[in-house]
Structures are given as C-alpha cells and as structure tokens.
N, C-alpha and C positions, 0 to 999 in steps of 0.2 A: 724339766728340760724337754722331755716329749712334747708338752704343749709349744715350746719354741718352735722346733723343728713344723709341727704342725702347720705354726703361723708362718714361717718363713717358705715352705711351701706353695703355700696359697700368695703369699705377697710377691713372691717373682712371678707368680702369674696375672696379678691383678693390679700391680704397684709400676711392670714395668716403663706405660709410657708416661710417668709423672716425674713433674721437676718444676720445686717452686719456693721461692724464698719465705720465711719464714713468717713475719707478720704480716705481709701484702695476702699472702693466702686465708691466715687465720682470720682475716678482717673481712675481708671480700665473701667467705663461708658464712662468718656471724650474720653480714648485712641481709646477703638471701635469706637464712632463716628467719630472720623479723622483719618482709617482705612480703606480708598478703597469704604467708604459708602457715596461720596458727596453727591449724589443724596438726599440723605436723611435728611431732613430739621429736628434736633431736638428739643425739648423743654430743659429747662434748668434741671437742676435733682430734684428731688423732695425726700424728706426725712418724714417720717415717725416713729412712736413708736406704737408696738402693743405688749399687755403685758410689758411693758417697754423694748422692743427690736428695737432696729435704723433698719430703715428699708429704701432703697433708690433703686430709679427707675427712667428712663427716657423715651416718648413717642415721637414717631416719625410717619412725615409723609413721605410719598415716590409717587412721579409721575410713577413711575415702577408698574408692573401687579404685581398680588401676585407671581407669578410664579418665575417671574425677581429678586422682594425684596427677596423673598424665597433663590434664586440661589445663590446673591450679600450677606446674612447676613451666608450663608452655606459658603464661602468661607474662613470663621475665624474658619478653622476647630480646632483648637488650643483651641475656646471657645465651639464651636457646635459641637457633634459627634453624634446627633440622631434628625431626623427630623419626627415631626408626625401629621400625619392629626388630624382638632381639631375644630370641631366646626363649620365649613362652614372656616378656616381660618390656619396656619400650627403653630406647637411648636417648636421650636430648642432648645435642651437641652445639656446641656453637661459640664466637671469640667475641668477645668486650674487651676495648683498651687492651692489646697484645696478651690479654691470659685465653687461655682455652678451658671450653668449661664440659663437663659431663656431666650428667647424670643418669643413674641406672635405674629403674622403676621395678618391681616384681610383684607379682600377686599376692595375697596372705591374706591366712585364715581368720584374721581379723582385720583386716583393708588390704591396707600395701603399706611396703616396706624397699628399702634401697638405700644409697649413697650417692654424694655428690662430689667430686673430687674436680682440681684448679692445674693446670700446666700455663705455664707464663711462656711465650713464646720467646725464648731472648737468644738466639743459637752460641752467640758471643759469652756470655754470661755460663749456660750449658759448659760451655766445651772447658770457664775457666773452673765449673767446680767438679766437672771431674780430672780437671788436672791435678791441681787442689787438696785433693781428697785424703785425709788424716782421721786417726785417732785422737778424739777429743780427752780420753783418759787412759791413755796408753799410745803416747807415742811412741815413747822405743820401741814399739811393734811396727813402725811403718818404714825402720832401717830393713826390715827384712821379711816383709810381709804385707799384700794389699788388701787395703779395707773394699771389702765387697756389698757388705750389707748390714743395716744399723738402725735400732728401729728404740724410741725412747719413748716411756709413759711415767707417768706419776698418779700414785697414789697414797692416801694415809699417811701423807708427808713425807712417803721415799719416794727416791726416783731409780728407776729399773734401765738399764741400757742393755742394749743383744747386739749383740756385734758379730761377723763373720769373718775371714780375712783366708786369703788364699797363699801359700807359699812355697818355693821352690824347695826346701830343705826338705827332708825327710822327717815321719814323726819324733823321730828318738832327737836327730838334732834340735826342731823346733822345741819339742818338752823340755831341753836342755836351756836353751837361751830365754825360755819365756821365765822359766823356774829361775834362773839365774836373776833378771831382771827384775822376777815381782820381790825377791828378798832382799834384792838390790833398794829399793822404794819402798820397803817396810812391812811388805805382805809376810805374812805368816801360814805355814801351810794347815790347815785346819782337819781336813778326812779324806780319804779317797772314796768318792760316791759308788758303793760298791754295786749297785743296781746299773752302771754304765758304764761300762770297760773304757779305761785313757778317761778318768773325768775324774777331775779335784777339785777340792774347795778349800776356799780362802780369805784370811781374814788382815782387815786392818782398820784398826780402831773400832767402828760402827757399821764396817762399809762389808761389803759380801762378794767374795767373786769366786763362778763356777766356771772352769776351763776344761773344754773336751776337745782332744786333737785328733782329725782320724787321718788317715791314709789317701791320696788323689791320684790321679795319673801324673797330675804335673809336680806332684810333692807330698801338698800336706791340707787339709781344714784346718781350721784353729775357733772355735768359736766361746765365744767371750757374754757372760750374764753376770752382772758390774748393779749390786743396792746400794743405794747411799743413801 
C-alpha cells in the first residue's frame, strides 16, 4: 500500500494535464514506437484515471545521447513542432489531428531514457467524462462518494485497479456504509492489516480487496486496491 500512495503521489503531479480515450491513444503510442525509433526499447503503455479521465503513456529507454534521442524523436515532425529545454533534460511538444503530444527526454547513465504521453484535444468530450465519472466496480460508492483517482494494470493474468474517492461523511460513517455494502455484494471480511491503521482486507471468490479510510478536511479518503 505504501507503494500506492507513492505512485499516486507522483501521478497528480505528472498525470495532471492528460485526457485521452482509450484505444485512439494506445494506437497512436504503438505507431510512434515502430516509426524510425528502433533504438528505443519501449515499456508496454500504461493507463491511468485522474478525476475520472483515462489517461495513457509509454516510457522508454534509448542507448542514444540525449542529443541523438532528441534529434531521432524531432524527426516525427507531424507529432513534435516545439522543442524545449527542461530540466537538465529536453520537451517535444506539439498537435497531430486534435491529439497533443509530449514527450520528455532525460539523460542516463546508459543513453537516455523518458516517456511520451497523448491529450486529445476535444473540450466537449473532456467536460462529458468528467461529469460522467463512476466506479467501474464499486458503484454503490458513487451514491456517496467522488471518484478522484483510478489508475489500472495487469499482470500474470490479474488485473489490479487503485482507486481513490473523496467524501463528505466522516470516517466512522464512511467505514459503516462501505462495510455494509461490500457484505451486501458478497465480500467477506478477511484481516485488518495491522501494519496500517483504518486498513482491511477482503475477500470474494478469487478477487482481493484492500480498504483504507482516513480523515479530510471535507470528510473522509477512501482508498480502494480491487485483484481479480
């Protein structure tokens, strides 16, 4: 759970201006990397929700100097038409067909390394998914509770979702109604993770769920780690 927190951290800082539909991003990522960039060893893509907006990026390493990666990821002028110093590391920005594209460049001790992430420009679209915005596997959380932040992977043939959600009730009533609900739906309660004070686990069928509620100004966190 530490490692959640860790990543969810860094991804409101690094996750926030992105918003992009689901397969139009992962196709539009795949095409760059089989695009004149062999050199460049990629990670698979990685998908994201912030405020309930899909959010997807890919990281890559490169044996090229930053200069070279630099030169090699400028040649997609079609995606890149502004290049800027940033950081000890360079930015490539620029729009194709209403998506906006970046990429971040950084030095390493064996070439360079970085990420390229997609925002689709659609403001219409935007505004309808964060109205929108739900529990994919836990709705009866969204009568009393907003989904803030949701970020999904798979691996080894499970799928891991993290979920955060903000709530006006207090912890004791939130723990009340969540607990009501997961027994409601079949959940079983399994141990109280005693290394995390407010943190239980849960079981149904094959499936794994870790709930830790703290305290806010405006109520409550609620945060949700859901294997299946």
């Amino acid at each position: 759970m530490n490692v959640f927190l860790i990543f969810l951290a860094r991804a409101l800082l690094l996750l926030a201006p992105l918003g992009l539909p689901v397969v139009a991003s992962g196709v539009a990522l795949n095409e760059l990397s089989g695009s004149g960039l062999e050199q460049f060893r990629w990670s698979s893509t990685q998908a994201a929700r912030l405020h309930g907006v899909p959010a997807h990026w890919r990281e890559f390493t490169s044996p090229s100097s930053l200069l070279h990666a630099t030169e090699a990821m400028a040649m997609h002028a079609d995606r890149f038409q502004r290049v800027i110093a940033y950081k000890g590391g360079v930015l490539l920005t620029g729009v194709r067909a209403n998506w906006h594209w970046v990429a971040e460049i950084q030095p390493d001790a064996s070439g360079s390394r970085g990420r390229v992430s997609v925002l689709r420009v659609d403001e219409a679209q935007l505004r309808g998914l964060f109205q929108s915005r739900s529990s994919r596997n836990f709705a009866w959380l969204d009568h009393r509770a907003l989904l803030r932040f949701s970020h999904e992977s798979t691996a080894g043939g499970s799928r891991t979702t993290h979920e955060v959600y903000g709530a006006s009730m207090s912890v004791d009533q939130i723990t009340a109604y969540v607990q009501q609900n997961l027994r409601r739906t079949g959940w079983q309660p399994e141990s109280r993770v005693a290394w995390w004070s407010g943190t239980d686990a849960w079981r149904r069928g094959s499936s794994r769920l870790v709930v830790m509620l703290l305290p806010s100004k405006s109520g409550s966190t609620i945060f949700l780690s859901h294997t299946e």
